[in-house]
Structures are given as structure tokens and as C-alpha cells.
DOMARMAR-768937 format. One line per 2 residues: number of its first residue (from 1); their letters; for each residue x, y, z of C-alpha. Coordinates in steps of 0.1 Angstrom, whole numbers. Layout:
// DOMARMAR-768937
NUM> A> X:Y:Z | ...
// end
This chain:
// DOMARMAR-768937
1> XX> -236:7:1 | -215:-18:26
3> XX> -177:-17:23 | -162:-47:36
5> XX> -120:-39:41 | -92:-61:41
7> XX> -64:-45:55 | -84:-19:70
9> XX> -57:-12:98 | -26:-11:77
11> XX> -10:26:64 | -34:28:32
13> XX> -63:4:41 | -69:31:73
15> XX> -70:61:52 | -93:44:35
17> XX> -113:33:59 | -113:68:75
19> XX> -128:86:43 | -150:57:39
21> XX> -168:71:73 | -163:102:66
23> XX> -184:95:33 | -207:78:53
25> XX> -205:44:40 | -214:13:62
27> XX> -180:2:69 | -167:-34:81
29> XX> -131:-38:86 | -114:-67:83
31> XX> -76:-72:96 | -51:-96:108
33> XX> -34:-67:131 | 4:-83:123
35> XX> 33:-60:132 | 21:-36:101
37> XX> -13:-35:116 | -25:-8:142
39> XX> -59:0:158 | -47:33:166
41> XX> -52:45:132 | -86:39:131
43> XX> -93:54:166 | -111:87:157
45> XX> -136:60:136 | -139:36:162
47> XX> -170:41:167 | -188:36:134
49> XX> -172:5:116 | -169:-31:124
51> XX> -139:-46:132 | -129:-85:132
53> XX> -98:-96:138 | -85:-124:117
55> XX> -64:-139:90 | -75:-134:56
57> XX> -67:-174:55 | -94:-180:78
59> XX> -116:-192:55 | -145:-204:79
61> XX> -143:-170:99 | -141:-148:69
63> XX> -173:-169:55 | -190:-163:90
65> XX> -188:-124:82 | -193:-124:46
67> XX> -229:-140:57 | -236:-120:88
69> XX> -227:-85:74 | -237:-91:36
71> XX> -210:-62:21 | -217:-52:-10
73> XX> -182:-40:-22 | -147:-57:-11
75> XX> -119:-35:-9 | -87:-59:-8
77> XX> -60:-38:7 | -44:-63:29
79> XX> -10:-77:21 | 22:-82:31
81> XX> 42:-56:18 | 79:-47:23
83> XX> 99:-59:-3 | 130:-63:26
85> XX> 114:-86:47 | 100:-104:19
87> XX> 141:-115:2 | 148:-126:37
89> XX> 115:-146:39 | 90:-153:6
91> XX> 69:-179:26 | 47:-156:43
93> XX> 41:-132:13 | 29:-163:-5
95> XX> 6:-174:18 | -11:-140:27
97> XX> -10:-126:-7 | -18:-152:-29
99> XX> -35:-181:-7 | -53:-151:12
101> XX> -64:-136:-22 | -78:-167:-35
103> XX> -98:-173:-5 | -114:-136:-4
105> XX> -121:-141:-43 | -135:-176:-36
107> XX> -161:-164:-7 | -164:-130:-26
109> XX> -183:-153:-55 | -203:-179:-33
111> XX> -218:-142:-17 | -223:-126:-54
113> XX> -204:-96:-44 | -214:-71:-66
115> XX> -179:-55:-68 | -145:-64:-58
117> XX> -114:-40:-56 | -79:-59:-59
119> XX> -54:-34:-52 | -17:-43:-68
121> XX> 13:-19:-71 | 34:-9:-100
123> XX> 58:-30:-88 | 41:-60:-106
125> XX> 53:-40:-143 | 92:-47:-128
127> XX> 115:-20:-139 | 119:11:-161
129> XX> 150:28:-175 | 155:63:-176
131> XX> 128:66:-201 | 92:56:-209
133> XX> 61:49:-187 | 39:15:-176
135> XX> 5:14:-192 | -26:-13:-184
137> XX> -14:-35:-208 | 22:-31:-203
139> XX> 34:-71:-193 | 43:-79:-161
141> XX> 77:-87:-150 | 81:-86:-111
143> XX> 112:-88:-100 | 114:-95:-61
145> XX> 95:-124:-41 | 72:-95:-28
147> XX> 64:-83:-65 | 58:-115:-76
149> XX> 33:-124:-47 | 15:-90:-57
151> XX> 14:-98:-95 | -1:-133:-85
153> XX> -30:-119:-67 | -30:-94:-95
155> XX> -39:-120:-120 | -63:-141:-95
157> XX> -85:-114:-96 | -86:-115:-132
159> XX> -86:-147:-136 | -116:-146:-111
161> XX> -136:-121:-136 | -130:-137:-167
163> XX> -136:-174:-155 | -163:-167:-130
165> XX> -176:-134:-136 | -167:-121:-105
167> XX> -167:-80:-110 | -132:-76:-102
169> XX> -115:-42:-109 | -75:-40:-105
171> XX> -56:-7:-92 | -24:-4:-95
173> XX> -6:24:-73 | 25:41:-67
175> XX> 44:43:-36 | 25:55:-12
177> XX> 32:80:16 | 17:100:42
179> XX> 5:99:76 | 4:67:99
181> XX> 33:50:77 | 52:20:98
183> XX> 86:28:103 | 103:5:82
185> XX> 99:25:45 | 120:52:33
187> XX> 104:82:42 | 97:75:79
189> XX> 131:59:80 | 150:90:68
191> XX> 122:116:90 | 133:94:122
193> XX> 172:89:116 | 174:124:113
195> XX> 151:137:143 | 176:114:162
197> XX> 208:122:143 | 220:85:133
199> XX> 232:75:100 | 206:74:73
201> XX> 214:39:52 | 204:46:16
203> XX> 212:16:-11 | 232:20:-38
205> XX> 238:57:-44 | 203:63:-41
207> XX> 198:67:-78 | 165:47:-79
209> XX> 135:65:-89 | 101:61:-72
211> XX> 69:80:-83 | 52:94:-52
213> XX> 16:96:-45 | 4:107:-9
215> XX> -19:81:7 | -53:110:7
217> XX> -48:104:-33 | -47:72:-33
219> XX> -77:65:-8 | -99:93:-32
221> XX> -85:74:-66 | -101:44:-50
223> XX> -135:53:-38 | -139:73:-79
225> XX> -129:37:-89 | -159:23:-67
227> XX> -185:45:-83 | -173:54:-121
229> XX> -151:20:-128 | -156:-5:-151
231> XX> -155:-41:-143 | -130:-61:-152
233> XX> -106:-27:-157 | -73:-22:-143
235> XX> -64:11:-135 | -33:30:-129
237> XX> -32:53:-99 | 1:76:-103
239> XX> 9:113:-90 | 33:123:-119
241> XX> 53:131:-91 | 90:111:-97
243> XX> 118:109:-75 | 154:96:-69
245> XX> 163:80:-37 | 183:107:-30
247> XX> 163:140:-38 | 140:122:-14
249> XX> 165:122:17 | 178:154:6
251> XX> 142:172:10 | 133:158:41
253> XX> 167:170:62 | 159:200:45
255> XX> 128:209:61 | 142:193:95
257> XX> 179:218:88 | 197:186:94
259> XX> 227:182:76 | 234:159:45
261> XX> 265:145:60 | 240:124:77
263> XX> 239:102:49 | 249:65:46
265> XX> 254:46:13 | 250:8:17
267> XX> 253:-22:-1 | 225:-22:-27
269> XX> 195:-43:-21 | 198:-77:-42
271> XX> 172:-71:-75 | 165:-34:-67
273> XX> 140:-22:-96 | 158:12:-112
275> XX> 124:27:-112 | 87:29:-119
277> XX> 64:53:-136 | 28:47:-146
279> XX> 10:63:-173 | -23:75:-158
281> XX> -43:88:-188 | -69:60:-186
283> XX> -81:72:-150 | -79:105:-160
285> XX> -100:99:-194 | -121:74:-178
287> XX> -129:84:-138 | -121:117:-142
289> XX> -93:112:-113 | -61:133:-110
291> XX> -38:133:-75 | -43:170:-60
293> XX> -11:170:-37 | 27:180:-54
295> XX> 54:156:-33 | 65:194:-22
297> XX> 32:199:-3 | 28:162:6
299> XX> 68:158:25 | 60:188:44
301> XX> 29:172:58 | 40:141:62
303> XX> 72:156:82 | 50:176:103
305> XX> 28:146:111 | 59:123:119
307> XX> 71:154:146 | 35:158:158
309> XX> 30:117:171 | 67:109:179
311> XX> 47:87:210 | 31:63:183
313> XX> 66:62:161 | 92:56:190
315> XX> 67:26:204 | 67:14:170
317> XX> 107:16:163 | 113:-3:196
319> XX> 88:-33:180 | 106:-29:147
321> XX> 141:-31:168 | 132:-67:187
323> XX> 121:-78:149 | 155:-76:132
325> XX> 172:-88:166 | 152:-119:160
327> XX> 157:-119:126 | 200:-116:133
329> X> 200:-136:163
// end
């Protein structure tokens, strides 16, 4: 079987792409390499994938490798992806994940793919109160202009299945976290504020609650998707493993002793969803699929990682820097 990634450099798309060699499958990558985008993390695979660069919008490039490599399976990871950037500038999510989904699904069908993975977020469902959980069927109400781009592509792909009979399926996971994260989320945020003792800016009073999955999960949730799915299924993909804003700083200047002092409340981002929870009984029931690592385990790994490849994080905080300098100039 022939994988063909989009997105195959970003945080998630390279975990996946590095147990997709590591289970032997033929492996193309395909990726755009923006700011969010890294080589690096695909460097101890190097060797056995194929890499092109390009924009999922290139729709005469991305035909020219649909024909010459002939994947069997399209794993759509790429995407623009932080909802901060995205209030300060919509365009770009629109374009990449909604024009750039279209195209993928449109050149996916003229090459009879025989399976196409559209990964979404729970951030399509919008928000929960303290209580109750998302389910498949729950309607979507996305509340920021990165949510809504998501949610579109969401429904593409479906659309795509039920009008063309394109096998889509449609995961929908957590937060992600883990190794090889860019430095503009919360966790590497707060792991690199406090290694360097500066303020750590948390919205609100960090009373928004995230569910947690570490990124290994999510890559293994994926490939038991590939081989026990059904098509035209959407699937959640949820650790269990809830958060506030807060408990999540809290643990991580814990393991690094730093003190709590070091934390900043700001001005709440404008729509901040209250939280997200997905009810994952149907990938359980139906794949067999549980996440294996606590957010206890996973911080403490993901903390040690960050400490252990300071060289790749401070290069990528000085890119991060001359972006908002542009953005504020």
C-alpha cells in the first residue's frame, strides 16, 4: 500500500509519516514547507519517502504526482492551523483549507483513490459547557475563522463521498501535543517562557478546557482508521484526558521547579471556545482504538524532548519573533 501525505512535514503529519516508515509503507510526502513546516522532522526518514515541495493549490503539480506515484491512500493532514493567526488574517486559512481541500478531493477522484483520510479537529463541534461530550453526529458550530475553514473541508470531504463516491473517512482529533510542536501553541509556549524565565501570557484566567491527546496516539488512531474504517465514517479521536488552561501551565513549571509567579493573565482571545470533549465510543466499539499515554506521562515527555533540542526551538522562536514584528510593524 502507497501513502500519499499532505502535510507530511508539519507537527502531526511527521509523526505520521515517521510510523508510516516504520510500518513499512511506501510513503510520498507532500508539503508546502510554510513557517509551520520543517524537513528536520522527517530527517531520520529521509531516506525512504518521497518528498515534493508544493502548495496543495497547485493543481497541475499535485496532478503530475498523483499520476507518476499512483498512491493508493491520501492522508490530508495539511492545514493551516493556529486559530491566532487565523482572527488576524482568515484569507489564507480559506484558501489552503478549503480551496486546497477541494483540489486534493477533485484529483483524489479523477485517480480513483481507493481511500481518502480528511483529518478535522473537534474544533469544528464549537463549544461545550462544563458538561456533556461531542459525538459523530453532534452539529457543527465553529466558532473562529480557523474552525470554520476546518469544518468546511470537513464537509467537502463528505460531500465528496456522498455526491461522488469518493471513499472519504473524517477524523476528528483533539489537541494534539508532543514532540516537534512549533513554538507558537500552549504547551511549547509555556515549556520555553519558563526555561527562559519571561512571563507566561495565559488568556482569560485560564479556565478553558482542552482534551489532550499526545501526537504517537493520534498518528496510531490514524493508521487503525486506514485498515479497520469504514468509508464514509467520521471518527472521533479523543484521549479522555481534559484539561484547564491553567492545570496545564501549572504541570509543566512543575517538572521544570519554576515558579508559578511566572504567570501572566491577558486579555482573553476574541471567541475563545470554553471547551471541547469528544465522546470516543465509536472508535473504541468499531476500530478497537484507545490512546495508551495519561497527559501525566505524555507532559513529562514532551518537556524532556523540548530540553533535549533547545538548537531546533531557539532557531525556530527567532522565525516566530521576525513574524509578529511584521505582523505589528
Amino acid at each position: 500500500m502507497k501513502l500519499l501525505i499532505t502535510g507530511g512535514a508539519g507537527f502531526i503529519g511527521s509523526e505520521f509519516t515517521r510510523q508510516a516508515v516504520k510500518n513499512l509503507f511506501e510513503t510520498v510526502v507532500v508539503d508546502k514547507l510554510t513557517y509551520a513546516g520543517d524537513l528536520e522532522r522527517l530527517k531520520e526518514v529521509e531516506d525512504k519517502i518521497k518528498f515534493y515541495k508544493t502548495d496543495i493549490n497547485n493543481q497541475e503539480f499535485l496532478d503530475y504526482i498523483f499520476q507518476k506515484e499512483k498512491p493508493d491512500v491520501v492522508v490530508h493532514f495539511a492545514a493551516e492551523s493556529h486559530v491566532d493567526r487565523s482572527i488576524l488574517d482568515p484569507s489564507i486559512f480559506i484558501e489552503t483549507n478549503v480551496k486546497g481541500t477541494q483540489i486534493l478531493l477533485d484529483i483524489s477522484k479523477k485517480y480513483n483513490i481507493k481511500l481518502f483520510i480528511n483529518i478535522a479537529t473537534d474544533e469544528v463541534y464549537g463549544e461545550l459547557g462544563e458538561n456533556g461530550q461531542f459525538y459523530e453526529d453532534t452539529p457543527l458550530i465553529p466558532n473562529s475563522p480557523y474552525s470554520v475553514s476546518k469544518a468546511s473541508a470537513d464537509m467537502l470531504g463528505r460531500a465528496y463521498y456522498r455526491t461522488y463516491g469518493l471513499p472519504v473517512i473524517t477524523v476528528r482529533p483533539s489537541n494534539n501535543y508532543g514532540y516537534w510542536q512549533y513554538p507558537e501553541k500552549l504547551i511549547p509556549v509555556v515549556i520555553i517562557k519558563a526555561l527562559n524565565n519571561q512571563p507566561i501570557p495565559v488568556y482569560g484566567k485560564g479556565e478553558n478546557i482542552r482534551e489532550w491527546l499526545f501526537v504517537s496516539d493520534c498518528a496510531q488512531a490514524v493508521f487503525e482508521i486506514i485498515q479497520k474504517g469504514k468509508v464514509g465514517e467520521i471518527y472521533n479521536v479523543g484521549s479522555g484526558q481534559e484539561r484547564r488552561n491553567i492545570e496545564v501551565v501549572k504541570s509543566i513549571l512543575d517538572i521544570l521547579n519554576k515558579p508559578y509567579d511566572l504567570i501572566t493573565f491577558v486579555k482573553d482571545r476574541p471567541g475563545h471556545d470554553y471547551r471541547y470533549s469528544l465522546n470516543t465510543e465509536k472508535i473504541q466499539r468499531e476500530i478497537g482504538w484507545k490512546a495508551k499515554i495519561t497527559f501525566e506521562e505524555g507532559i513529562e515527555k514532551t518537556v524532556k524532548w523540548y530540553l533535549n533540542n533547545l538548537e531546533w526551538v531557539n532557531k525556530k522562536i527567532k522565525q516566530l519573533e521576525e513574524y509578529w514584528k511584521k505582523v505589528y510593524q
